[in-house]
C-alpha positions as CSV (number, residue, x, y, z in Angstrom):
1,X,126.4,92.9,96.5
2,X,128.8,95.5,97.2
3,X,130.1,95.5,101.4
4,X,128.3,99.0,101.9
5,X,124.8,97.4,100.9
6,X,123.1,95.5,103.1
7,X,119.7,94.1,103.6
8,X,117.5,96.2,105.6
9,X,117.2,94.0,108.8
10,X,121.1,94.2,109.7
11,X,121.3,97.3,110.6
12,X,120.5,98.6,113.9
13,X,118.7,100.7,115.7
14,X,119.6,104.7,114.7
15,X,121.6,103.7,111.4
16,X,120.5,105.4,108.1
17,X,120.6,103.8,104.8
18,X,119.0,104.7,101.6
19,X,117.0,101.9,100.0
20,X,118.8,100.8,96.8
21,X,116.5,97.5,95.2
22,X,114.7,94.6,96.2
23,X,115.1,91.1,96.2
24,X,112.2,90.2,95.7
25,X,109.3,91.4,93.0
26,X,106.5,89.9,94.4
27,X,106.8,92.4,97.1
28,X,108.1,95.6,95.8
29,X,105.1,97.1,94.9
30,X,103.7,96.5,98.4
31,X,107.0,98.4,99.6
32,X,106.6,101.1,96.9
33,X,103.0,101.7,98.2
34,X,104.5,102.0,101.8
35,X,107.0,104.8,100.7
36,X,109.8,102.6,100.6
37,X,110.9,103.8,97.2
38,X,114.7,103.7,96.1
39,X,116.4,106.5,96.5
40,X,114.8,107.4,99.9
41,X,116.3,107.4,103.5
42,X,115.5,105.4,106.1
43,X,116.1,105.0,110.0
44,X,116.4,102.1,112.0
45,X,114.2,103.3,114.8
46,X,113.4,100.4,117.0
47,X,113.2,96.4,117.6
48,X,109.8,95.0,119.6
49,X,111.2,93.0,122.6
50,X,111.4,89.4,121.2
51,X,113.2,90.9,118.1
52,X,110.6,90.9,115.6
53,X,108.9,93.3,114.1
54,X,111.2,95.8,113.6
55,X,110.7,99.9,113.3
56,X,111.4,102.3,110.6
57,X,110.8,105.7,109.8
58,X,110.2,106.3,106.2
59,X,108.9,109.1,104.3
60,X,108.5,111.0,107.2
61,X,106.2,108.4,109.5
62,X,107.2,105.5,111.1
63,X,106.8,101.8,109.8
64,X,107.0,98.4,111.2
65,X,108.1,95.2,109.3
66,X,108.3,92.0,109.7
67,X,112.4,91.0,109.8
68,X,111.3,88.4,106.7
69,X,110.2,91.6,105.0
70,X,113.1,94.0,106.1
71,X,115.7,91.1,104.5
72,X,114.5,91.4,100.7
73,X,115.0,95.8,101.1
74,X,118.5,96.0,100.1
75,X,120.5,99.8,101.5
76,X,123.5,101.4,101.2
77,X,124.1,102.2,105.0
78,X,125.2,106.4,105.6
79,X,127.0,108.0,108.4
80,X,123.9,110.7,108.2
């Protein structure tokens, strides 16, 4: 993988990234459904206290995932 992509659960919160693929199949359609579709920006938003789940927003509403989840999104982190 390129340096610039990353998998969703290292960024932190207020970075942007703009979801690129999946790692996994089994669960892409889930994350498709969700509005995580490639192409589209997201936002870190927020961690719960013990670190897991974590907060998105999406598509215009905001999304929690599991940090097992959020590691098989893969983005290419932006400045904006």
């Amino acid at each position: 993988m390129p340096q610039d992509i990353l998998s969703l659960d290292k960024l932190k919160p207020g970075d942007r990234g703009i979801i690129v693929s999946f790692n996994e199949g089994e669960h892409s359609l889930k994350f498709m459904e969700m509005g995580c579709t490639p192409g589209e920006v997201v936002l870190f938003d927020s961690v719960a206290p013990l670190g897991d789940p974590i907060a998105i927003i999406v598509s215009g509403y905001k999304l929690t995932l599991r940090r097992s989840e959020a590691s098989l999104i893969n983005v290419q982190k932006t400045s904006e």
